[in-house]
N, C-alpha and C positions, 0 to 999 in steps of 0.2 A: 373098445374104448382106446387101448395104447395104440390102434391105426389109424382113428379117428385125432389121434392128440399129435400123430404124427404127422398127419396129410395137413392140419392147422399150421404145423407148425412152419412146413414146407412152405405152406401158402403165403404166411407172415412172413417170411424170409423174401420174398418176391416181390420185384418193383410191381404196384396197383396198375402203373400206367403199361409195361409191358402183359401182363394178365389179360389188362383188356385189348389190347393188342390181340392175344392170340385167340379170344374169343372172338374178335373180330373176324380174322382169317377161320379160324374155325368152322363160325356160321357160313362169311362166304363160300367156303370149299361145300358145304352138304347145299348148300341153297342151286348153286352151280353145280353140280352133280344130280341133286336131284331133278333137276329137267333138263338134260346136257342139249336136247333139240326145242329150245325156244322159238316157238313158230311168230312170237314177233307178230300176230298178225292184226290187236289191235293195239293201234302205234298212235293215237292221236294225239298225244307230246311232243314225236317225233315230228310230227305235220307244224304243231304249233310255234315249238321250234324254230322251225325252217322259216315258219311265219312272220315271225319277230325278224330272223338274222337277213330277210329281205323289206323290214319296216313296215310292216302291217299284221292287223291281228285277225284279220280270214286268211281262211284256206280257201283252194281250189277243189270243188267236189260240187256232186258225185265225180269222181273220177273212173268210169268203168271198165277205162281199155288204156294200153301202154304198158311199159315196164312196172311203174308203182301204180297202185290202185286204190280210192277209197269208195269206193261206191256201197261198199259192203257196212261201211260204217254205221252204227246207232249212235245217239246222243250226238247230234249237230243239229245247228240251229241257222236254217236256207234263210241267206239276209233276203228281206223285201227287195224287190226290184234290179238286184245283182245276182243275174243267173250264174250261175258256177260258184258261185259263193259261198260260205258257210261258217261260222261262228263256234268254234268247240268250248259248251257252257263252263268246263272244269277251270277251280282259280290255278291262274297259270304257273307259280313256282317249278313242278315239277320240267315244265318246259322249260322254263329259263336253267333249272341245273343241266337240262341237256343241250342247251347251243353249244357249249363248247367240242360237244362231240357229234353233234350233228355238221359242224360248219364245216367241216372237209368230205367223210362221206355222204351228206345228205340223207336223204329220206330213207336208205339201205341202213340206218341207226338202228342198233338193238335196242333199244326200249327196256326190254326184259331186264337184256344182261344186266342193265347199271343197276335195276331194281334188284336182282340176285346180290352184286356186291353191296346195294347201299344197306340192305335187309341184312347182312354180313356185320357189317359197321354197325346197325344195332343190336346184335347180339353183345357188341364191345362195348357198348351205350349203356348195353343194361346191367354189364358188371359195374361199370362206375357208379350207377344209380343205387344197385345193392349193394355194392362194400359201403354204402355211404349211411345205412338203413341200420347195420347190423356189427356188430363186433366178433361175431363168430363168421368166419371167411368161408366155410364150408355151406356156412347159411346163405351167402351171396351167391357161393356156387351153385347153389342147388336151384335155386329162386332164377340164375342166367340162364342156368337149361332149362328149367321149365319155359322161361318166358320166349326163347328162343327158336324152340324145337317141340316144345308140349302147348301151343297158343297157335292160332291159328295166322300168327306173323310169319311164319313157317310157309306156310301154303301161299300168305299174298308173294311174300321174295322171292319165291321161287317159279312160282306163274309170271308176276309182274306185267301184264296186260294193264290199259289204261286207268281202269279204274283202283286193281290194289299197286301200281306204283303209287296211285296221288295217296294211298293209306300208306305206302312205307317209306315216305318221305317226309309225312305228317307225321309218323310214329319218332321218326329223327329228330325234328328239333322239338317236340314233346320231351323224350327224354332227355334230350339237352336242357330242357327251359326247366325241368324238374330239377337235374342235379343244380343247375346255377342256383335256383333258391333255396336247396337244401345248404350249399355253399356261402349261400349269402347271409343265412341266417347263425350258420355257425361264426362267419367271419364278427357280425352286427352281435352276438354273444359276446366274443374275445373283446371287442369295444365298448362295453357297454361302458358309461359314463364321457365317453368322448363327446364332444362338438357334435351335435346333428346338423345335417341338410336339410331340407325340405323333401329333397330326392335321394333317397339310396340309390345309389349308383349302380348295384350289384345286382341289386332286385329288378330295376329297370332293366339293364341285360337280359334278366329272365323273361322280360316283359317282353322283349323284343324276339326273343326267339320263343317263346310261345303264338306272339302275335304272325310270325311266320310260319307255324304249324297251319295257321287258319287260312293264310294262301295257298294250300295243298289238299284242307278237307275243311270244308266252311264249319261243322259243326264242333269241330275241337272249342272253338271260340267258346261252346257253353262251359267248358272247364271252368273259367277263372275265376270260381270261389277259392281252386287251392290257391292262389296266391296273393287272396286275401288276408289266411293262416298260417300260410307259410313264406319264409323268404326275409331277406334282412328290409328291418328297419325300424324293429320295435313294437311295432303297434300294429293293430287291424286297419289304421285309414293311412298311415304311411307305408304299410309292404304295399296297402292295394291302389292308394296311387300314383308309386313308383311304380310295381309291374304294370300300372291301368296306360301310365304316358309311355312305356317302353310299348307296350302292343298293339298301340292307336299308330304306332309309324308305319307300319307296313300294313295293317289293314285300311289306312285312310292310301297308300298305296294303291290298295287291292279296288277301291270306291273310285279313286282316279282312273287305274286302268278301266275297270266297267263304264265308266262314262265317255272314254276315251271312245271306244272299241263301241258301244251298244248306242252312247247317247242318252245313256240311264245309268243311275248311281247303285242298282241291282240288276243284273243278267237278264232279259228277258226269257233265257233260253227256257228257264226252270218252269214255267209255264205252258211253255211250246210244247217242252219234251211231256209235260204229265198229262196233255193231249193227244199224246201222237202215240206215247211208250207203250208197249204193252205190257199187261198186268199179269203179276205169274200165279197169283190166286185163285181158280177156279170158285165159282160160287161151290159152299158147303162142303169145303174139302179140309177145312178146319174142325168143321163140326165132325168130320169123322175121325179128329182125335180127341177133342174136348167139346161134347154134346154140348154143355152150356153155351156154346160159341152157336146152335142152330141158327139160320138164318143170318149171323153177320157175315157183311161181306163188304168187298169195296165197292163205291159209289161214284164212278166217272162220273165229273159233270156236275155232280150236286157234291160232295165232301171238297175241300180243299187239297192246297199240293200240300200241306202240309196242315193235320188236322186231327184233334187228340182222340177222333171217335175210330182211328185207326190202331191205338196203343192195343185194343183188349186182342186183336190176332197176331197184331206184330209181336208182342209179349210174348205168345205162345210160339212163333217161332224162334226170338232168341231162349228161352229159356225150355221148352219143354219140345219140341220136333223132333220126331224118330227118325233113324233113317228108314230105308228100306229094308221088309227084312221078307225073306221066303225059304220059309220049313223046308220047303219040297227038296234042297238043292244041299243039306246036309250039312256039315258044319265048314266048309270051305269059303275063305274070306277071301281069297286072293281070284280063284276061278271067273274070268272073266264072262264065260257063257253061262256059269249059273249060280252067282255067289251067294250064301244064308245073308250075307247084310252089305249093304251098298248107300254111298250118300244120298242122300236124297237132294238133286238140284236148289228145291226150294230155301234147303239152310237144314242145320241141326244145332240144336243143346248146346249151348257152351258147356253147362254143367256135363253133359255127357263127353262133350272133345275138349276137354279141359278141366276134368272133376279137379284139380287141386285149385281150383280158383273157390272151392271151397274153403281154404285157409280164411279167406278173408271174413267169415261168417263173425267165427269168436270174436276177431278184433274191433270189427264193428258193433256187435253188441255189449264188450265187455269196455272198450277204451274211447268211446264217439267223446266222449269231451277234451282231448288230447286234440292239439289242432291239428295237427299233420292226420289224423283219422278222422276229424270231420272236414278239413278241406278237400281231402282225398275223394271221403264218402259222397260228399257233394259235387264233384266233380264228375263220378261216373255216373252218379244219377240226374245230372240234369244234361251231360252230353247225351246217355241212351235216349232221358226222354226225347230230348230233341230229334233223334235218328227213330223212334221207336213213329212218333207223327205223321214219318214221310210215308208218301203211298207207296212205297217202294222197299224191299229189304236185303237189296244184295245181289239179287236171283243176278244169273247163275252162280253157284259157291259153292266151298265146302265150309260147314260150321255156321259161323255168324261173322262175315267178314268187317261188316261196322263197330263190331269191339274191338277191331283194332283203334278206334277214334279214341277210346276210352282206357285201352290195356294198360298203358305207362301209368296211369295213375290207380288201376285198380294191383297194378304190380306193387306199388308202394303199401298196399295191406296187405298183398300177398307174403311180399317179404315179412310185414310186421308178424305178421301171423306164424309162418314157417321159426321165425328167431324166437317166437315164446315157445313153440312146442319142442324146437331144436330137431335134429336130424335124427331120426328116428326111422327103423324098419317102416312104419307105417306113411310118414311123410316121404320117404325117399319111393314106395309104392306110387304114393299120389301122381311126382313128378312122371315115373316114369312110367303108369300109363297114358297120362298124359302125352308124351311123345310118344308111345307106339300107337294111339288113337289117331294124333296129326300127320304122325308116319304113314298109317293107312289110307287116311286122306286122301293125303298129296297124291299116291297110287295112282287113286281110285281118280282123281280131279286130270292126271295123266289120261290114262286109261279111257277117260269117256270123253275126251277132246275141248277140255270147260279150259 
């Protein structure tokens, strides 16, 4: 207890903004470390990029021979009638943060690295998001590391390939657009009785940089019940249509560039691809973890790209998929030629690579009528459903890489949860295997060239 009142005390002593400063650097230094040879090798930001800073929004590809090459590419979308062409479906933000470092060395752009430092910068994101949650600073602490290092944001920032940059770039102004209306609400407290607007100004902000999360991962967009609940302006139809006109800027953005680019106010790609992509399901390979599943399977052709008779498998991958495991090989985790347990490409458990996101259990059953616990709660269950629909779930990964779409705001119960029980022997276990789980990961996600 008297090192526990001490490390508080330290902590209270300490500028908030420098703290998250050094969790910043902090993350960046293990994220850049842990994969010091970023092979860079799918870079289709970098291309899109380039794309932009020469005025148009195709690439040149296949590309199969020369210095840079995409041939090898998946997820593009061959325009009609413009051979060498090609259309990369992902909403573009992450590209646009990279022109400015692509315009001198070109296509030779790490991709990774930026992902490595920006994944860095949210570990600093999510201390501001937790001192903001809790009054006890050890609780913040504990809640940065886990979400940092025990959470599978850990593994996208330090791979950073095309697809988990667009998730830890999305995870950025996520956490941004949560503190701003945790901010705005406190601010819309301190005023109560003042002159209203018609528009919170503050909560709008939030609106805006939420609505920029969804130029990076379209399905973040199903969040915005939290900021119906939360955020300044008083009421439930003024926080939600101040943050509603702040998040329609940049996604009526995002409708513009699609139309610009396709000639359609949706992507055609997303069609293309769930024709062309390949499915990493096996028929009945589900039912050999949960018999009830016999017989389901996906349905080229006849299900949708997106379609709810996919939830009952996809379900069981984010929440119950083992990894690999083989008796034969003894208790060695690390042994490359014959480890007892190894990821399985297909995905694994959150609950298993992140059991302390069990905190959030209690609070959701004990406190759902506190808004900040039911905008929150709402939040992660209409984004998973959303992502839980698509015929697709991440493959290749370690964990369940699409809760990153939803983490910041399942972080906001995590914290709730970790501050009612407080720092305890058994919650400080949580966190930290929690990161010796994602620590083994990332290994393994090294290790087998994913």
């Amino acid at each position: 207890m008297g090192t526990g009142r001490t490390v508080r005390a330290v902590l209270a002593s300490l500028d908030p903004r420098w703290l998250s400063v050094g969790f910043a650097v902090l993350g960046a230094l293990v994220y850049v470390l842990s994969n010091p040879e970023r092979q860079n090798f799918y870079n289709h930001f970098v291309w899109q990029a380039d794309a932009f800073l020469h005025g148009h929004a195709w690439i040149p590809w296949p590309l199969e021979s020369g210095p840079v090459q995409n041939g090898y590419f998946q997820d593009v979308y061959p325009l009609d009638g413009e051979a060498g062409r090609g259309l990369i479906p992902f909403p573009p933000l992450p590209a646009v943060l990279l022109m400015p470092f692509v315009a001198a060395p070109g296509l030779g752009t790490n991709a990774a690295l930026l992902a490595a430092l920006l994944g860095g910068l949210n570990v600093g994101l999510a201390w501001r998001l937790t001192a903001r949650l809790t009054t006890d600073p050890l609780v913040a602490v504990l809640a940065t590391l886990f979400y940092g290092f025990g959470t599978v944001a850990w593994y996208a920032g330090m791979l950073g390939s095309t697809w988990f940059l667009a998730h830890v770039v999305a995870s950025t102004f996520l956490l941004l657009a949560i503190t701003a209306a945790l901010d705005a609400e406190r601010s819309g407290a301190a005023e109560d009785g003042a002159p209203r607007t018609l528009v919170d100004r503050r909560q709008f902000l939030a609106g805006v940089l939420f609505g920029l999360a969804a130029l990076a991962r379209l399905t973040t967009i199903f969040a915005a019940p939290f900021f119906l609940f939360v955020g300044g302006g008083g009421t439930l139809r003024r926080r939600g249509l101040s943050a509603g006109l702040g998040a329609a800027v940049p996604v009526l953005l995002l409708l513009a560039y699609d139309l610009a680019a396709t000639g359609q106010l949706f992507h055609p790609a997303y069609e293309y691809l769930y024709g062309h992509e390949y499915r990493p399901v096996p028929d009945g390979l589900l039912a050999q973890l949960v018999p009830a599943l016999q017989g389901i399977t996906y349905h080229p052709g006849e299900w949708a790209l997106q379609d709810p008779r996919y939830l009952p498998q996809n379900l069981v991958i984010m929440l119950a998929w083992l990894p690999q495991v083989r008796p034969e090989c003894g208790v060695a985790l690390f042994d490359q030629a014959c480890p007892l347990l190894q990821p399985d490409r297909l995905g694994m458990s959150l609950i298993l690579t992140s059991p302390a996101w069990l905190l959030v259990v209690p609070v959701v059953r004990r406190d759902l009528r506190r808004r900040i616990v039911l905008g929150s709660a709402l939040a992660v269950g209409a984004v998973a459903v959303a992502n839980l629909m698509h015929f697709s779930q991440g493959w290749v990964q370690f964990g369940y890489r699409f809760s990153n779409d939803f983490a910041p705001f399942l972080l906001v119960l995590m914290t709730l949860g970790l501050a009612r029980y407080g720092v305890r022997w058994w919650t400080v276990v949580l966190v930290a295997v929690s990161i010796a789980i994602n620590g083994w990961g990332v290994y393994w996600g090294i290790v087998l060239g994913w």
